[in-house]
C-alpha positions in Angstrom: 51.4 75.3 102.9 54.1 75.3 100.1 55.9 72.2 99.5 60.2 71.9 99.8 61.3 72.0 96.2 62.2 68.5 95.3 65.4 67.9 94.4 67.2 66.2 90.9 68.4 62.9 91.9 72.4 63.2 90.9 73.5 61.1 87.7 74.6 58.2 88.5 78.7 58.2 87.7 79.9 56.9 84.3 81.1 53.8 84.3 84.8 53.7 82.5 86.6 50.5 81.7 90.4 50.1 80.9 90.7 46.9 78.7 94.1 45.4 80.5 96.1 42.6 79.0 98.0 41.2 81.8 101.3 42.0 80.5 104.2 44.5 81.8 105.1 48.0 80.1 106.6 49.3 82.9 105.8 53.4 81.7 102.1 52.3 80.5 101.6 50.8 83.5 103.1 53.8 85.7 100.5 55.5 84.2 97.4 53.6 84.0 98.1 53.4 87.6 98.1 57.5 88.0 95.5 57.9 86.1 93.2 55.5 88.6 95.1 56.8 91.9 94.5 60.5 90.6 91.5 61.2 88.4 88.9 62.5 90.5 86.2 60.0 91.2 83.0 61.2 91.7 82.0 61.5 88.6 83.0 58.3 87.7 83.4 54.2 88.6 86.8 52.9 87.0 86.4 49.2 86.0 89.4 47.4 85.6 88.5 44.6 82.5 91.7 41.6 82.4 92.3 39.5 79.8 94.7 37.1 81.4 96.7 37.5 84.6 100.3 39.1 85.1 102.0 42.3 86.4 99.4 44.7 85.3 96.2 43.0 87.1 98.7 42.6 90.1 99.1 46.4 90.0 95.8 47.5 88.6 93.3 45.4 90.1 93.2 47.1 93.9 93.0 50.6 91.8 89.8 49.4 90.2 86.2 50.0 91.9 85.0 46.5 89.8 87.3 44.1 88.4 86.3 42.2 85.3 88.8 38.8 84.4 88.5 37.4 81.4 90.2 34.0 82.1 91.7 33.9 78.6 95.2 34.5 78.7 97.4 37.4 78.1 97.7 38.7 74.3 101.0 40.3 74.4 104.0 39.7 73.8 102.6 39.0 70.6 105.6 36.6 69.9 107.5 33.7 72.1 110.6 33.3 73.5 113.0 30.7 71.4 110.8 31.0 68.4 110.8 33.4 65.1 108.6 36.4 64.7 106.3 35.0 62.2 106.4 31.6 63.7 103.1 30.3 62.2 101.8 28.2 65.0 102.2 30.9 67.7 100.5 33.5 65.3 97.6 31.0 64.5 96.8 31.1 68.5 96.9 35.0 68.9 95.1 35.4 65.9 92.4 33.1 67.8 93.4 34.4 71.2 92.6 38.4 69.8 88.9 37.2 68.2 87.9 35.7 71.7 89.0 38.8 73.2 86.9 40.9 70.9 83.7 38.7 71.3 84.4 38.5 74.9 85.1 42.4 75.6 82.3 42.7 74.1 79.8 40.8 76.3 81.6 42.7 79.0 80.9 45.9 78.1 77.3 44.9 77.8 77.1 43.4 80.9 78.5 45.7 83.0 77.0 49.2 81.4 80.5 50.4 80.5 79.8 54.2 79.0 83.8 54.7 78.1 86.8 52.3 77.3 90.2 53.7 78.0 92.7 51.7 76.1 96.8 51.9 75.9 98.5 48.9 74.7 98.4 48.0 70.9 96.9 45.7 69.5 94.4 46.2 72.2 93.5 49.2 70.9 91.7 47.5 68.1 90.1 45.1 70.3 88.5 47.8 72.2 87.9 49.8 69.0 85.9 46.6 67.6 84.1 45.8 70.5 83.1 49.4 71.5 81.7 49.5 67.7 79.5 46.8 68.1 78.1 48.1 71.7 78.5 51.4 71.0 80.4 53.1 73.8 83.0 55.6 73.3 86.7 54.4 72.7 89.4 56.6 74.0 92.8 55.2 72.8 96.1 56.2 74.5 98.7 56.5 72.2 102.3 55.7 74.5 105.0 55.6 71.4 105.4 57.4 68.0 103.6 55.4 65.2 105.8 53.5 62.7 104.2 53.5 59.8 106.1 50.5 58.8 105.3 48.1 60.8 102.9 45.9 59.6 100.3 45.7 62.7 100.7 49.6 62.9 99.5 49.2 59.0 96.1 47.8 60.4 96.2 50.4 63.0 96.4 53.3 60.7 93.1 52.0 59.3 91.1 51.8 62.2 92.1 55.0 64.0 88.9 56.8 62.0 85.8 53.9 62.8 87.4 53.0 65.9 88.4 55.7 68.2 86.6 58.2 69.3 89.8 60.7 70.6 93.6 59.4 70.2 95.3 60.6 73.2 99.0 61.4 72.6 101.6 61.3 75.3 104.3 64.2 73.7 103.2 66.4 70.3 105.9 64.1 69.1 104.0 61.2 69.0 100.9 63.1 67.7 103.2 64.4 65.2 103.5 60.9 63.8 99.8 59.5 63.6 98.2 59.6 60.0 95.9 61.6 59.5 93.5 60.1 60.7 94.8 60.0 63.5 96.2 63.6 64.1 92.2 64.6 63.5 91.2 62.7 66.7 94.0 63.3 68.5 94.9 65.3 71.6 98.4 65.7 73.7 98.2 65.0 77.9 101.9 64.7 79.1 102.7 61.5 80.9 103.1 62.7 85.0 104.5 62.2 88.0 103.0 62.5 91.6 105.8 64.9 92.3 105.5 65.8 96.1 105.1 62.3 96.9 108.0 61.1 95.0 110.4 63.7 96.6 108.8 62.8 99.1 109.8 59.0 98.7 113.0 58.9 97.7 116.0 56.7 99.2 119.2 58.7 99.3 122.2 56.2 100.1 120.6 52.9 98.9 121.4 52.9 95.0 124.8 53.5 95.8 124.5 50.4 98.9 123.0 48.1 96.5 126.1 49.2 93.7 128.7 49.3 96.3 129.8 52.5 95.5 131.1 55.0 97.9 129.6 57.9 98.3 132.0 60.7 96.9 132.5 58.9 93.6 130.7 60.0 90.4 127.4 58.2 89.2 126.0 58.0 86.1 123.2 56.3 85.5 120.6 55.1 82.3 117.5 53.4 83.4 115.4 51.7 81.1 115.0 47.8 79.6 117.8 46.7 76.9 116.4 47.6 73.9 118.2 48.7 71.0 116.5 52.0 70.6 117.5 53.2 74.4 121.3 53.8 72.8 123.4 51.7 75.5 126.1 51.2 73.4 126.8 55.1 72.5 126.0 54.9 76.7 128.8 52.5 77.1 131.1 54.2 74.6 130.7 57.4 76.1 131.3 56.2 79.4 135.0 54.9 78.1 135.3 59.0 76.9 134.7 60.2 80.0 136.8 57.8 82.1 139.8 59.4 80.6 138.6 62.4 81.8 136.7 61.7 85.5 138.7 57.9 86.3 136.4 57.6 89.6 133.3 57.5 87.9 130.9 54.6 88.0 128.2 54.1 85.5 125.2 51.9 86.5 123.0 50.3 83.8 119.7 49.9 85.2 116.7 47.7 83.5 116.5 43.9 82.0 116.1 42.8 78.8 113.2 41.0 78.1 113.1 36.7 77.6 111.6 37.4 74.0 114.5 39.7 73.1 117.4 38.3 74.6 116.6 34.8 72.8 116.2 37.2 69.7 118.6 39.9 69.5 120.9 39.0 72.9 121.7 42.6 73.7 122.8 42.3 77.3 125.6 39.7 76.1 126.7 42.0 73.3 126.9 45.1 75.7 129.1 43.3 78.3 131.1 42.4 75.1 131.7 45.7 73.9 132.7 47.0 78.1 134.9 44.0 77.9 136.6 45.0 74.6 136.8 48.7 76.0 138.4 48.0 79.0 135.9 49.4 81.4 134.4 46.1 83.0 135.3 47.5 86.9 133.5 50.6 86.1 130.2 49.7 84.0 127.9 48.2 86.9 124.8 45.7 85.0 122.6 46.0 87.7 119.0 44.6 86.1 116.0 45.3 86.9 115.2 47.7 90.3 111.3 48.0 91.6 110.8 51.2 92.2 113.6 52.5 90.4 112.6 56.1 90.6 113.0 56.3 94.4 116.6 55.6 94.3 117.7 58.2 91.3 118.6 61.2 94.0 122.2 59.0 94.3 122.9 59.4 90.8 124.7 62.6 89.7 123.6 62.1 86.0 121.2 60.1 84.5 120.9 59.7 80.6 118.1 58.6 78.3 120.5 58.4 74.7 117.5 57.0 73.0 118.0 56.7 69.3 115.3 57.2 66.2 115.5 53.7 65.3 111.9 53.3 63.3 109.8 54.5 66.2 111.2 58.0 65.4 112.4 58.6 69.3 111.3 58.7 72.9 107.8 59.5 73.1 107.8 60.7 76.0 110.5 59.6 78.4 109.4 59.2 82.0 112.5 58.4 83.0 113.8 62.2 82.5 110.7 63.6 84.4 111.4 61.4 87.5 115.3 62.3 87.7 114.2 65.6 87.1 112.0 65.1 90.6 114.9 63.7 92.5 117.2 66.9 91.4 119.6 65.1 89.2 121.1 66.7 86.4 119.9 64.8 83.1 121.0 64.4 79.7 118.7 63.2 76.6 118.7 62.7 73.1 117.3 65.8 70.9 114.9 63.1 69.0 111.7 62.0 69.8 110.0 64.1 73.1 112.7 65.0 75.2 112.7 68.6 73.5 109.1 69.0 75.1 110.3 67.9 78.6 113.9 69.7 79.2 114.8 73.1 78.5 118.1 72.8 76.8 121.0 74.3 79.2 118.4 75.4 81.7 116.8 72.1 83.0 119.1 69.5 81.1 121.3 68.7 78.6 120.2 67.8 75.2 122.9 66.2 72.7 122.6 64.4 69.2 121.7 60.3 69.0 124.0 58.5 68.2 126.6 60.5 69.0 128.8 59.3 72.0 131.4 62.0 71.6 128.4 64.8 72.3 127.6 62.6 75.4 130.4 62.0 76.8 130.9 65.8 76.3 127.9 67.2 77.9 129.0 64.3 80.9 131.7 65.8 81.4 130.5 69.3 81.4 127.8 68.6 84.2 130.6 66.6 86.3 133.4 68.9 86.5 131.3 71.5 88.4 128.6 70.1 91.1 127.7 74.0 91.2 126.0 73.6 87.7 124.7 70.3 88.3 122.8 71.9 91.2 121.4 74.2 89.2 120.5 72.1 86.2 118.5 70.0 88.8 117.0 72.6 90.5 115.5 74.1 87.4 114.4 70.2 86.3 112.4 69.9 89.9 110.6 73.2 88.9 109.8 71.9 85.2 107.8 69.3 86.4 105.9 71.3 89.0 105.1 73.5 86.0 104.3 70.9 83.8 104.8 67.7 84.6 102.7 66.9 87.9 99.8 64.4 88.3 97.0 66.7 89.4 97.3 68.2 85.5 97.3 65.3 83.8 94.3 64.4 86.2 92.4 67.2 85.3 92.9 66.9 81.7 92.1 63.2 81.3 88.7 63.9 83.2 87.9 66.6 80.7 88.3 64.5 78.3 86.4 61.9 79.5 83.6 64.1 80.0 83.9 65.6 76.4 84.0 61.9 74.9 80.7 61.2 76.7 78.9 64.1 76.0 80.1 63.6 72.5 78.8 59.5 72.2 75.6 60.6 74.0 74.6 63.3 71.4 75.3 60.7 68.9 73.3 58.0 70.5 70.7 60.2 71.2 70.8 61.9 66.9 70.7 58.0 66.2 67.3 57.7 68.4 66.1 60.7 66.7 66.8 59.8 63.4 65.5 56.1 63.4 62.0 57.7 64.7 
């Protein structure tokens, strides 16, 4: 009597952790979030590892199969409201705060058989890179901004890219563009994405415009984004005053806060509703602060404009803001610097114009608002851009890969390791 073949017992998934601080980045988080919702997981248990509690565990946790917490606080920001940048005492605790974490990640990973650590935030990069060295496990750091060379924590950084990380993942070939090299050797380009279907999908015509108290047939224009200097509001603002002259019906809505840190700091909300005041344009510049959710209410906008300037980070490095107006059919308009070149085709599916140049801004404004015709077709050919490019199931597909490559790649050295030492 012959026997059934027996069959293989199926590997058991690989276990991969993302190291989470706590803290809010609204785009890193958008994305750590897509990448749990959307990577397929059968070949794989994603375990969520905290250090502290805040926005992201509140986001990221349910997305996890295991959750990990730390208890230890959050490490970023890596300053404090109301006091200097290098105030002593405060860097004294993080500098404390950061060797826990390693020691304690570190444990984790041991603990909980962790095969891969997925990583986006700096400095949590290196506390990853540190504590998957001393397991080993493989180290897969997502790279969200271009690297400033600079700065003196990105110093450290550009140290540790070649014993640390096992692949740099870069959001735009911008940002690869500026990693040492070091860096550029490990490193490999998946766009940020959108779940574009279900965004259309979710969008909330008429309430933007509700919430602004605008009528309906007036012009909006819109930049989204938290009020930092390198997102251009002011040649926003100034542009705005160019264009009023122009289109006099026109609202323009800035959307997004400024954080405690930097408005005790730097106070950039105060100075921008200075400068509308000084202008003249207070009834027509709307500070509206921060919107959950923000994406499902750009369909009311006619325009929206990322005017990011190169301000030491070099640019945009990606700019998800352009990729989810572009899913709601608005017309947008970007700085040339930084990754907005790699998202919009210039005339086709937006506008690209010079930083700091408001008179190029105000320009291509008004170009896209004295013909809804063309604005039609601008967004049109945006929506189709991100199908091509831009949608969730790629990026999903591509970060698996990866994932799989980085494994395969940490076993063969585990397993050259075994070999040798016999």
């Amino acid at each position: 009597m012959t026997s059934a073949p027996s069959t293989a017992p199926a590997a058991p998934p690989a276990r991969i952790a993302f190291l989470i601080d706590g803290s809010e980045n609204y785009g890193v988080l958008q994305m750590m979030s897509l990448i749990l919702e959307t990577v397929d997981q059968r070949p794989f248990r994603m375990v969520g590892i905290f250090l502290g509690r805040g926005p992201a565990r509140d986001q990221l946790a349910a997305l996890c199969d295991e959750v990990i917490d730390l208890g230890m606080g959050c490490l970023l920001p890596l300053s404090r409201a109301g006091y200097s940048k290098y105030n002593v005492p405060n860097m004294v605790r993080k500098s404390l705060l950061f060797v826990r974490a390693v020691i304690a990640a570190t444990a984790a990973l041991r603990r909980a058989h962790i095969d891969l650590v997925h990583v986006h935030m700096y400095p949590l990069h290196l506390v990853a890179g540190l504590a998957c060295r001393l397991r080993p496990t493989a180290c897969v750091w997502h790279w969200h901004s271009s690297f400033d060379r600079h700065r003196k924590f990105h110093m450290i950084a550009r140290l540790a890219f070649g014993p640390l990380a096992t692949c740099v993942v870069c959001i735009s070939r911008f940002v690869a563009g500026t990693l040492p090299e070091s860096g550029q050797r490990k490193a490999r380009v998946v766009y940020n994405a959108v779940k574009y279907h279900e965004l259309r999908a979710r969008q909330r015509p008429g309430q933007l415009r509700a919430l602004l108290a605008i009528p309906p047939a007036r012009p909006l224009v819109s930049i989204v984004g938290s009020l930092t200097e390198y997102k251009g509001h002011e040649y926003f603002v100034r542009a705005a005053a160019a264009v009023l002259r122009d289109f006099p019906d026109t609202y323009f809505a800035i959307i997004g806060r400024e954080m405690d840190v930097q408005r005790h700091r730097f106070g950039r909300e105060a100075r921008l509703r200075r400068l509308v005041a000084d202008l003249g344009i207070t009834a027509r510049i709307l500070f509206f602060g921060h919107l959950d959710d923000s994406a499902l209410y750009m369909c009311d906008c006619d325009i929206v404009c990322v005017p990011t300037i190169p301000l030491g980070i070099g640019g945009e490095g990606f700019g998800l803001v352009l990729t989810e107006a572009m899913t709601a059919g608005v017309a947008v308009v970007a700085t040339s610097c930084g990754a907005p070149p790699e998202i919009i085709e210039d005339g086709v599916s937006g506008l690209l114009v010079p930083p700091r140049d408001s008179d190029e801004l105000a320009r291509a404004m008004v170009f896209l608002l004295s013909s809804e015709e063309r604005r039609k077709a601008i967004g049109a050919a945006g929506q189709q851009r991100v199908i091509d490019r831009f949608d969730s199931s790629r990026m999903a597909r591509e970060v698996a890969a990866l994932y799989q490559e980085c494994l395969a790649h940490t076993h063969g050295r585990r397993s050259g390791d075994r070999t040798t030492s016999s």
